[in-house]
N, C-alpha and C positions, 0 to 999 in steps of 0.2 A: 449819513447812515444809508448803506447800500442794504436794497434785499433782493435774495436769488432763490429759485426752487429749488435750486443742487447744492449739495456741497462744495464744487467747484466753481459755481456761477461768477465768484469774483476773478477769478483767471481767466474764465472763458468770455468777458465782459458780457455776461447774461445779467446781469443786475440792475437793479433802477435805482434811481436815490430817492427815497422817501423826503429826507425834508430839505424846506425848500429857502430855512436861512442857517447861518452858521451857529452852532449851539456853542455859545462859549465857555470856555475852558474857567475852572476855579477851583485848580491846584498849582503846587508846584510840584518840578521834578521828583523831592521826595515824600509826596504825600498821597498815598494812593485815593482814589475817589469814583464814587460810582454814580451813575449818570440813568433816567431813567429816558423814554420814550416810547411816546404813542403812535401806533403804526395805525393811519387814518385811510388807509389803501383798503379795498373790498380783502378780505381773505375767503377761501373756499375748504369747506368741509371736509374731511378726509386729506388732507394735506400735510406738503411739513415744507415750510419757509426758514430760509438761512439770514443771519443778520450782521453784518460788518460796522464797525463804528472807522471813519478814517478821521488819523489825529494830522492837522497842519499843521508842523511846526512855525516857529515867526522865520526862520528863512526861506519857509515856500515849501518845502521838501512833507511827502504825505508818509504816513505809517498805517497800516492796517491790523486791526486786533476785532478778533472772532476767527471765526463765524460762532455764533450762538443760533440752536438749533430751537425752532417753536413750530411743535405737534398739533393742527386742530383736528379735532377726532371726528366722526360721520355721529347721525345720527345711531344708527347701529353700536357704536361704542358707548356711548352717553345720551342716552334718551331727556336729560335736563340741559343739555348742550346750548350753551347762550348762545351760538352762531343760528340756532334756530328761529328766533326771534330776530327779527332788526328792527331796532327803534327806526324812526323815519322820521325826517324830518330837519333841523340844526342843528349840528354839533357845537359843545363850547372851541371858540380859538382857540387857538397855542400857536405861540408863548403865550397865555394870558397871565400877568401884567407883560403887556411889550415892550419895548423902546424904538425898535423903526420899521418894522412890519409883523405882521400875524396873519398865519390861513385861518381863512374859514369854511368850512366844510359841510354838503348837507349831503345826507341820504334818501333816497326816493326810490320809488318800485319804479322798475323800468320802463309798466307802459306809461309812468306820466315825465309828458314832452315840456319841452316852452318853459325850463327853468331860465331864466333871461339873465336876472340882476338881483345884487342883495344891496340894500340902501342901510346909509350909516347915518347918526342921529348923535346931535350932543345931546347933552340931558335939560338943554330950553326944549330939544322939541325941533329945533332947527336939521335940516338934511346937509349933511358935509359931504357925502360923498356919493357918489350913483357903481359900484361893481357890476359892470357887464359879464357877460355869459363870454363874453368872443376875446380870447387869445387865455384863458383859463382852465387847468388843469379837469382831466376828466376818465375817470374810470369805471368798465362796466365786468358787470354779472348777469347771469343769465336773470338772476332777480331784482334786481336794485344798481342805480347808478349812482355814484358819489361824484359829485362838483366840487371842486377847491380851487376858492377863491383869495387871493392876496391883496392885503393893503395895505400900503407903504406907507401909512400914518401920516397922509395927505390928502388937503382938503380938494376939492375940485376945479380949483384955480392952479394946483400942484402946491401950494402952500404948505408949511409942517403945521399940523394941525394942533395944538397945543395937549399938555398933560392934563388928565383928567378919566372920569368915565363917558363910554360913549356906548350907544344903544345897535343893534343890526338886525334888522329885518328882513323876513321872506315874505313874500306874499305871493299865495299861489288859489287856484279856483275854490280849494278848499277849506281856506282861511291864512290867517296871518300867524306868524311865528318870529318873540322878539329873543335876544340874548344879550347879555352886559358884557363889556370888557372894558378893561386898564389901559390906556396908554401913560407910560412910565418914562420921562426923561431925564 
């Protein structure tokens, strides 16, 4: 999934890819089917973002279908405007249930620095995994900055971590924050 500020942004290769594994496909040729997603990128107020879905076929060859057009309005248009509020804090994963990787994403007001690492937990209680801050996706706002984080459903050895539920954690000066997810093989 590509998104651009223009109409044109996928010709002019102004686009970014929002996600960051392959959403698989369950259709066939003649069955039509529709596909949702959650765009976990900062959006800005008074704006209008463009949205591309690109299909790979199995011989390698891409197809693109959109753009689909999403409006966020200012406050001046909608005084209840959810864009006004930002929860802060962890988001849930996606995919959650996974099968061989999931991001995980948190939002934080700009001035707070030193988001480092999110730690993964099976449900003894045991730490599988340690997610560092460094080679991890990052996007900013003049108000808040979102971290996304990836894990390959590997324990800290690189091992595949077995199916089950596992726990993730943030811990930052001004407390701790858990969330559940699936891993599904």
């Amino acid at each position: 999934i590509y998104r651009g500020e223009k109409e044109d942004a996928l010709e002019s290769s102004e686009t970014i890819k929002i996600n960051n594994s392959l959403i698989e496909s369950h259709a066939s040729e003649s069955v039509s089917q529709e596909y949702r997603f959650i765009d976990y990128y900062p959006l800005n107020q008074n704006s209008i973002y463009w949205y591309w879905l690109e299909n790979i076929s199995e011989s390698g060859e891409s197809e693109y279908f959109g753009p689909v057009m999403l409006k966020i309005p200012g406050n001046d248009e909608n005084p209840d405007n959810p864009f006004n509020a930002t929860n802060y804090g962890l988001s849930q994963n996606y995919p959650n249930p996974f099968g061989s990787s999931t991001v995980i994403s948190l939002i934080m007001p700009s001035q707070v620095k030193n988001i480092e690492k999110i730690s993964i937990y099976n449900v003894k209680g045991q730490k599988v995994k340690t997610l560092n801050y460094v080679n991890q996706s990052i996007s900013s706002s003049s108000n808040f900055t979102t971290y996304s984080f990836v894990w390959n459903g590997k324990d800290a050895n690189g091992n595949p971590a077995e199916s089950g539920i596992y726990f993730y954690k943030l811990e930052t000066v001004n407390g701790t924050q858990f969330k559940k997810m699936l891993l599904k093989k």
